[in-house]
C-alpha positions in Angstrom: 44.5 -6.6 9.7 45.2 -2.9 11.4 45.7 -4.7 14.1 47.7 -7.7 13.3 50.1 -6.1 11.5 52.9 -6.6 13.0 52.4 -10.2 12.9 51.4 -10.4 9.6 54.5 -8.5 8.4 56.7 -10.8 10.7 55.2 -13.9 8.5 55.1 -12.2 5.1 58.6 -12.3 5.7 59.5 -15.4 6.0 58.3 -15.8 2.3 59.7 -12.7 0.5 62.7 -10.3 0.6 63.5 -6.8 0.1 60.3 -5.8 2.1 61.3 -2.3 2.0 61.1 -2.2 -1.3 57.4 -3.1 -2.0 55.0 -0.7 -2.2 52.3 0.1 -0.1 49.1 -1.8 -2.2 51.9 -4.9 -2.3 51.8 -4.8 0.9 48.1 -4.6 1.9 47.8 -7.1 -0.5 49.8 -9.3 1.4 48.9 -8.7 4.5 45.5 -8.7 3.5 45.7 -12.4 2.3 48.0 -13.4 5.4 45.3 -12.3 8.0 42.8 -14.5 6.2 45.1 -17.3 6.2 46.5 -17.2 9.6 43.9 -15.5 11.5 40.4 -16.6 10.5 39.3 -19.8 10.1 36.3 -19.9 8.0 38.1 -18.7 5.0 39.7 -21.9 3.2 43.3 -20.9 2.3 42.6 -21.5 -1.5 39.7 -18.8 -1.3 42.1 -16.5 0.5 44.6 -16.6 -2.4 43.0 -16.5 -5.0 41.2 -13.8 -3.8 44.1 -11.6 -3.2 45.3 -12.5 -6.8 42.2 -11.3 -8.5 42.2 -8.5 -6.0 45.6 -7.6 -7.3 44.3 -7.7 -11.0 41.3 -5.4 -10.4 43.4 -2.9 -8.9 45.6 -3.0 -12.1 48.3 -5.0 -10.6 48.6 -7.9 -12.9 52.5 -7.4 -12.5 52.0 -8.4 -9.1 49.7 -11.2 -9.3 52.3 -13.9 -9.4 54.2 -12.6 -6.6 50.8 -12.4 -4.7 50.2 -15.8 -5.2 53.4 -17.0 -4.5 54.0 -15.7 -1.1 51.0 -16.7 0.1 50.7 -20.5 -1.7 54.4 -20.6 0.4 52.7 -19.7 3.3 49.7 -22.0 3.1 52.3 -24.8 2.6 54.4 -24.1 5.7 53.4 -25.8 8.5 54.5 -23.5 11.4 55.8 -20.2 11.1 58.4 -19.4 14.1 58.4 -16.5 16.4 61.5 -15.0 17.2 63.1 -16.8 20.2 61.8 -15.3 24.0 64.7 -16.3 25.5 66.9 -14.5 22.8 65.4 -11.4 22.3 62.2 -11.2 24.4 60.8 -8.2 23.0 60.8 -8.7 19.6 58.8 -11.9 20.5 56.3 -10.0 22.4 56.6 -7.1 19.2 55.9 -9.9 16.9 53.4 -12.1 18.9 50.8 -9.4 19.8 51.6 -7.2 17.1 52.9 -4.2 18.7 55.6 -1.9 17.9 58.9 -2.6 19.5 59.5 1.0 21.0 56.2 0.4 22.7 57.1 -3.4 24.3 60.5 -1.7 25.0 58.9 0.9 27.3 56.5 -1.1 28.5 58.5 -4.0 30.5 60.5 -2.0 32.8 57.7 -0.4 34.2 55.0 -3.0 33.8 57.3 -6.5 33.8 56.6 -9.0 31.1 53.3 -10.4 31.9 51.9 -7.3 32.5 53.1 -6.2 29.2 51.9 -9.1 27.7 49.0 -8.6 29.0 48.6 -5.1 27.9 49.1 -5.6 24.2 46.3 -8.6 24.2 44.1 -6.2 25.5 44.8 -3.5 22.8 44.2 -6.4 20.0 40.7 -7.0 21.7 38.0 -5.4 20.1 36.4 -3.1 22.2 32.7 -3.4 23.4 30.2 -1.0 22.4 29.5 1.0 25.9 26.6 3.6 25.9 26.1 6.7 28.8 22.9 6.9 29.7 20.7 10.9 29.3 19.7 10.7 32.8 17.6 13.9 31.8 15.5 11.6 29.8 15.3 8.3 30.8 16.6 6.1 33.6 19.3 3.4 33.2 16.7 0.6 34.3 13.8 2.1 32.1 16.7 2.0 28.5 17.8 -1.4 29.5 14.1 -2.8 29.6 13.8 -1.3 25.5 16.9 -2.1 24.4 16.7 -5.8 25.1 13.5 -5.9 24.1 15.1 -4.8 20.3 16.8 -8.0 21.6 19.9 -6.4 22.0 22.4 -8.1 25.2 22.6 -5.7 27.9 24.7 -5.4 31.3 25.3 -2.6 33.0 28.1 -1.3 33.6 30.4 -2.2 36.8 31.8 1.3 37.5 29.9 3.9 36.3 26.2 4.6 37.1 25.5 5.8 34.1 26.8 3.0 31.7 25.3 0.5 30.0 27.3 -2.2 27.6 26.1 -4.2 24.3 26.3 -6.9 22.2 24.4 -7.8 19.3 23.6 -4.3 17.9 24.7 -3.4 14.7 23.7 0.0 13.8 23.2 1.9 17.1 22.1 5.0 15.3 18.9 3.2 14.1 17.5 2.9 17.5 14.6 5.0 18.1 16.7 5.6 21.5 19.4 7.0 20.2 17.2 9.4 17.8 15.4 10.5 20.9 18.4 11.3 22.6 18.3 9.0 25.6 22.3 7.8 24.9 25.4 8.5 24.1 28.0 6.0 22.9 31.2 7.0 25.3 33.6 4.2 26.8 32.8 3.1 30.4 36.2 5.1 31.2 35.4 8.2 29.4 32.1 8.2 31.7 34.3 8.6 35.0 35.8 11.9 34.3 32.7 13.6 34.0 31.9 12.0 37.6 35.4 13.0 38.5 34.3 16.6 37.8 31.8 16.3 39.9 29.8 19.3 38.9 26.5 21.4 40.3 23.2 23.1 39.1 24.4 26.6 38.6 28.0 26.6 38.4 30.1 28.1 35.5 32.1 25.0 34.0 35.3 25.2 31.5 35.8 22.6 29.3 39.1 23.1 27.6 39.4 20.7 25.3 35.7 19.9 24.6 35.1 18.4 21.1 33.2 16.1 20.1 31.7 16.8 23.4 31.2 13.9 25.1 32.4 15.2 28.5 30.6 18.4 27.6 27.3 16.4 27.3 28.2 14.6 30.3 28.9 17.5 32.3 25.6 19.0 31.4 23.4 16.1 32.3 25.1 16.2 36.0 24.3 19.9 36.2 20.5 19.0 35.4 20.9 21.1 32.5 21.2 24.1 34.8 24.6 25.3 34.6 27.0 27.1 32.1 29.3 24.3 30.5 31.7 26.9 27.9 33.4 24.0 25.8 36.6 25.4 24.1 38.1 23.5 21.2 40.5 24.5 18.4 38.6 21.9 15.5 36.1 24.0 13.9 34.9 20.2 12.1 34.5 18.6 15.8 33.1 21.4 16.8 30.3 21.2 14.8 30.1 17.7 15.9 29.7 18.9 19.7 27.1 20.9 18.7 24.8 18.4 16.7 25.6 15.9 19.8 24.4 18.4 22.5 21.2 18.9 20.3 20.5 15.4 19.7 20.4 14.9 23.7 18.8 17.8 24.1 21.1 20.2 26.1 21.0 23.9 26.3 23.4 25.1 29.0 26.1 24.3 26.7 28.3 27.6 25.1 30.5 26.1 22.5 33.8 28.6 22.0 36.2 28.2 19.1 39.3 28.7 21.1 42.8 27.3 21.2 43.9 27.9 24.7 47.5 26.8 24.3 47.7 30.7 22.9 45.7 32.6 25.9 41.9 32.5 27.6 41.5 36.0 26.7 38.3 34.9 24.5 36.5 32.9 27.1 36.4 36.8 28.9 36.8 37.8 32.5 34.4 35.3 34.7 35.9 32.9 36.6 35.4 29.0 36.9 33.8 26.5 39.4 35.1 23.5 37.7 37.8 23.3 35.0 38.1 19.7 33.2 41.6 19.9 30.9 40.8 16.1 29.1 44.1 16.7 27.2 44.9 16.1 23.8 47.7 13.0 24.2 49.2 10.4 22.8 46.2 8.1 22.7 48.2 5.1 24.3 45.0 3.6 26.0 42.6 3.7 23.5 44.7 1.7 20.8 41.9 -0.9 20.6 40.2 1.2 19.6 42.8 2.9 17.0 44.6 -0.1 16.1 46.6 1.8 13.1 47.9 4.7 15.3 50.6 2.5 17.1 52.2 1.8 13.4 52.0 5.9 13.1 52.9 7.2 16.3 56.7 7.2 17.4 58.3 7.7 21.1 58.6 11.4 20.4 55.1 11.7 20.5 54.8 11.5 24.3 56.9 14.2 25.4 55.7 16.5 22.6 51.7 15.7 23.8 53.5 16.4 27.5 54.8 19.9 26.9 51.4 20.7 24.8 49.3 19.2 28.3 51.7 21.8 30.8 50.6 24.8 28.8 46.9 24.4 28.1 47.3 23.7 32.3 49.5 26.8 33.0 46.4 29.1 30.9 43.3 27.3 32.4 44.6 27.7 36.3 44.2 31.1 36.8 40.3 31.2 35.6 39.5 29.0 38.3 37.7 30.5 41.7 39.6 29.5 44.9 38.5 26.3 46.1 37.7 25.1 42.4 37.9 22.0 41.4 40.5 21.4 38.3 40.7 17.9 36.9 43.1 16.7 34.4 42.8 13.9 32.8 43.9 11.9 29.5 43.5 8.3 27.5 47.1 7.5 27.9 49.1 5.0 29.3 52.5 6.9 29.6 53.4 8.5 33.5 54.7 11.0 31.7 51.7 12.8 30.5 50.1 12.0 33.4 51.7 11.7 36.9 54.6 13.6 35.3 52.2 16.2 34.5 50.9 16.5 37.6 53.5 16.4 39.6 55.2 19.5 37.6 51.9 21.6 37.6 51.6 21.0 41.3 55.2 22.3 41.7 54.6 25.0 39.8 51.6 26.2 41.5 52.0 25.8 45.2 48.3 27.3 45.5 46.8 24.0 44.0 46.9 20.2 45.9 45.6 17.3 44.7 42.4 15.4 46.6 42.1 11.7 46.5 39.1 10.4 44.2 39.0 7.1 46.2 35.9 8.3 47.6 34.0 8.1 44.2 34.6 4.5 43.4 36.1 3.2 47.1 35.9 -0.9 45.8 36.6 -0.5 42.0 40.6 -0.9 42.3 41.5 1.8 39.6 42.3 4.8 42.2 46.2 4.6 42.6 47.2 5.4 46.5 47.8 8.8 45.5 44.2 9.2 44.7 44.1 9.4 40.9 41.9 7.1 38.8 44.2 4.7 36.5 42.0 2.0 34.6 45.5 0.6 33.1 44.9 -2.7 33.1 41.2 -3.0 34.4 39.1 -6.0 34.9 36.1 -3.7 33.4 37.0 -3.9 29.7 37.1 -0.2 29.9 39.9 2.0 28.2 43.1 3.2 30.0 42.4 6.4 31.3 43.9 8.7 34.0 42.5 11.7 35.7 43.8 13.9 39.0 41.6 16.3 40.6 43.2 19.3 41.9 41.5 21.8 44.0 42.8 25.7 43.9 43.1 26.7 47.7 44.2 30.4 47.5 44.1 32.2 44.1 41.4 32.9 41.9 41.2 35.0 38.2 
């Protein structure tokens, strides 16, 4: 419903007026017995009324009942409902089609043209498949395969990253005497090449600055054998905790977890410097709305540049603590060039002593490393999220 909303709203008004008026359980209500009628097609359209009806009774709504079963007896009896014209007003027909906000579809067609854009918003009304990283410190990718299909479970490795395996047919992941023993982690196919885009070695000091719930920490640590120092900053005390029940599930100790909010200072991460810095920024969460279909009826345009002055400044703190010749990689789950080339492009003008070094290298046949070297999934063939990262190496200054 989350993610049909838009659609369902669309329809619900062609049978009622004064939507601004309803309240919010009239309108869940509705929308609730809308998806069933126009979206899924082994609920009869009698059950779905009358469902919502008595649904609206249990919830103490019998003042609404009638209205309930009005709109959506209307809508059962209408044949077609129509879009709004393409040719007229083509983004509220793409808004309204696939269910997306028209502020987004707005931004999205200059940049991306209409099929790409179209594209884009079926993609963020798929639902997501369930993609596990593989503890390489405790079994192999091959060797979890073999057991997890044999808990007949569909597996196929993943295209992109080495360490990725993706399901179907598994309901509750946590079950898994796998999972118990630490050998996975449940992290997007994306989310798995940052870590690689890091890069990092047994024995170096890593930063992460924006760690929680830690699956790039965790990921980080499994590259390092376990034999590093991953410090994971993060201002959510709750996630935090979560990190720290994740990292002892899979059985990692070179992890330091530090309750910090850089955006104010590095002070309390003290005077050593960095190998590796990884800034996975908070941001507007663009690229992952499959996977968090209500945040596009939340979030507004302002959120972009607000999440774009917040990624400059946790940048501008982290720089200094790396070594020269560290590696800094920035990266986010966004689709917007403004939190991510944009972001880029200003650090690197700001700090002359940094440049940026082409990933193409890591995954030279994948497609999703732009020709200035940074990984963009945008519109993948993977099924992965849209992520972006830059790697930026520190040539002359140090902390």
């Amino acid at each position: 419903m989350l993610r049909r909303r838009g659609s369902l709203d669309w329809a619900i008004g062609r049978f009622t007026t004064h939507r601004s008026r309803q309240s919010v359980k009239l309108k869940n209500l509705l929308r609730l017995g809308a998806y069933q009628i126009l979206f899924l097609d082994r609920v009869p359209a009698s059950a779905a009324v009358n469902e919502s009806v008595r649904l609206a009774k249990t919830l103490g709504e019998k003042a609404i009942a009638g209205f309930v079963n009005a709109v959506l007896r209307a809508m059962v009896r209408a044949e077609t409902i129509p879009l709004p014209d393409p040719a007229e007003d083509p983004i509220l027909h793409i808004s309204v089609k696939y269910s997306h906000p028209e502020w987004l579809v707005k931004r999205w067609i200059p940049r991306l043209g209409m099929e790409k854009t179209i594209a884009l918003c079926a993609a963020n009304n798929e639902i997501p498949p369930v993609t596990v990283r593989v503890n390489t410190l405790r079994t192999t990718r091959d060797a979890l395969s073999a057991e997890l299909k044999r808990a007949g479970i569909d597996v196929t490795p993943c295209a992109v990253s080495s360490a990725g395996l993706m399901l179907r047919g598994v309901a509750h992941l946590t079950d898994l005497p796998a999972y118990q023993r630490g050998e996975f982690y449940v992290q997007d196919e994306a989310a798995q090449l940052i870590g690689f885009a890091v890069a990092p070695k047994p024995g170096e000091r890593i930063l992460d600055a924006c760690a929680a719930p830690g699956g790039k920490s965790t990921h980080l640590a499994e590259l390092t054998g376990d034999r590093g120092e991953i410090v994971a900053a993060d201002a959510g005390a709750k996630r935090m905790e979560r990190m720290v029940e994740n990292a002892g599930r899979l059985g990692l100790t070179s992890i330091r977890p530090v309750a910090a909010d850089l955006t104010r200072g590095t002070a309390v991460l003290g005077d050593a410097p960095y190998d590796r810095i990884l800034v996975d920024a908070p941001c507007s969460g663009l690229g992952i709305l499959r996977r968090n279909p209500e945040a596009k009826w939340y979030k507004s345009e302002a959120v972009i540049g607000t999440m774009a002055a917040l990624q400059n400044k946790i940048l501008d703190q982290v720089a200094p603590r790396l070594k020269p010749g560290g590696v800094l990689v920035y990266s986010t789950c966004t689709t917007e060039p403004e939190e991510n080339e944009a972001v880029v492009g200003s650090f690197l003008t700001r700090h002359p002593d940094f440049r940026l070094e082409s990933l193409q290298s890591l995954w030279p046949e994948s497609g999703l490393i732009t020709s200035e070297g940074t990984l963009n999934t945008l519109l993948n063939p993977y099924q992965m999220d849209h992520f972006f990262a830059a790697r930026l190496i520190s040539e002359t200054k140090g902390a």
